[in-house]
N, C-alpha and C positions, 0 to 999 in steps of 0.2 A: 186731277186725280189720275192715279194707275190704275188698273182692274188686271190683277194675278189670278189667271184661269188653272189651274190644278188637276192632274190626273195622276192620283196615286194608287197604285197595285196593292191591293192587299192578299193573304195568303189564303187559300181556300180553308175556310172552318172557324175564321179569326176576326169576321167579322163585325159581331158583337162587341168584342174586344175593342177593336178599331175605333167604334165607335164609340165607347165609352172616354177612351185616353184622349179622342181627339177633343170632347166637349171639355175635358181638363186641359188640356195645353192652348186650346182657345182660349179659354178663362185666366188661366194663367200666365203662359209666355208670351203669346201672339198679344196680345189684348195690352200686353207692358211693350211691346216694340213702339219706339219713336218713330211717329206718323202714319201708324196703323189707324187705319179709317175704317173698315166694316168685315164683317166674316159672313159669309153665306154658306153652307154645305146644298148643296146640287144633289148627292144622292147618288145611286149607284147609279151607273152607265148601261144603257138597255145592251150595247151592241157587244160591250164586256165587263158580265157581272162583277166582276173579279176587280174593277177598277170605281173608287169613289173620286166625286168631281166636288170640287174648290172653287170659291169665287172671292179672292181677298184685294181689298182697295187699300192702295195706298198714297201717301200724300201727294211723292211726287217719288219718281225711278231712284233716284240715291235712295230713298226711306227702305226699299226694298232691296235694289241690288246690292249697297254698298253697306247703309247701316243694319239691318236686319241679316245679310246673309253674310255680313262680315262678323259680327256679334256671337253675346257665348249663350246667347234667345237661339238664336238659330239651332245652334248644336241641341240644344233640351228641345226645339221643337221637332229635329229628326227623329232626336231617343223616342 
């Protein structure tokens, strides 16, 4: 297995938001990727609120670098 460590910025005020889209595109996109194995959210970062942490497992490096971020899963999981 892989373990995809995540540190996304989000916009100050939009956080709620954030959160809401991401528990949909978990459910939705991430969760249909071939060889998606778990999703963790970590939560915001003490050292910079402003950024939420990821912890996503995958089966094996192609599942993520090549099928996942080559796919059109990827593009809807950016939107």
């Amino acid at each position: 297995m892989v373990l995809e460590l995540a540190q996304i910025p989000v916009l100050a005020g939009h956080e709620e938001d954030f959160e809401r889209a991401l528990d949909t595109a978990v459910a939705t996109v991430l969760s249909a990727a071939p060889g998606f194995v778990s999703f963790t959210a970590r939560g915001w970062c003490v050292e910079r609120p402003q950024v939420f942490l990821l912890e996503i497992e995958w089966a094996t490096l192609e599942d993520h670098t090549v099928g996942f971020r080559g796919s059109e899963l990827f593009r809807q999981w950016r939107t």
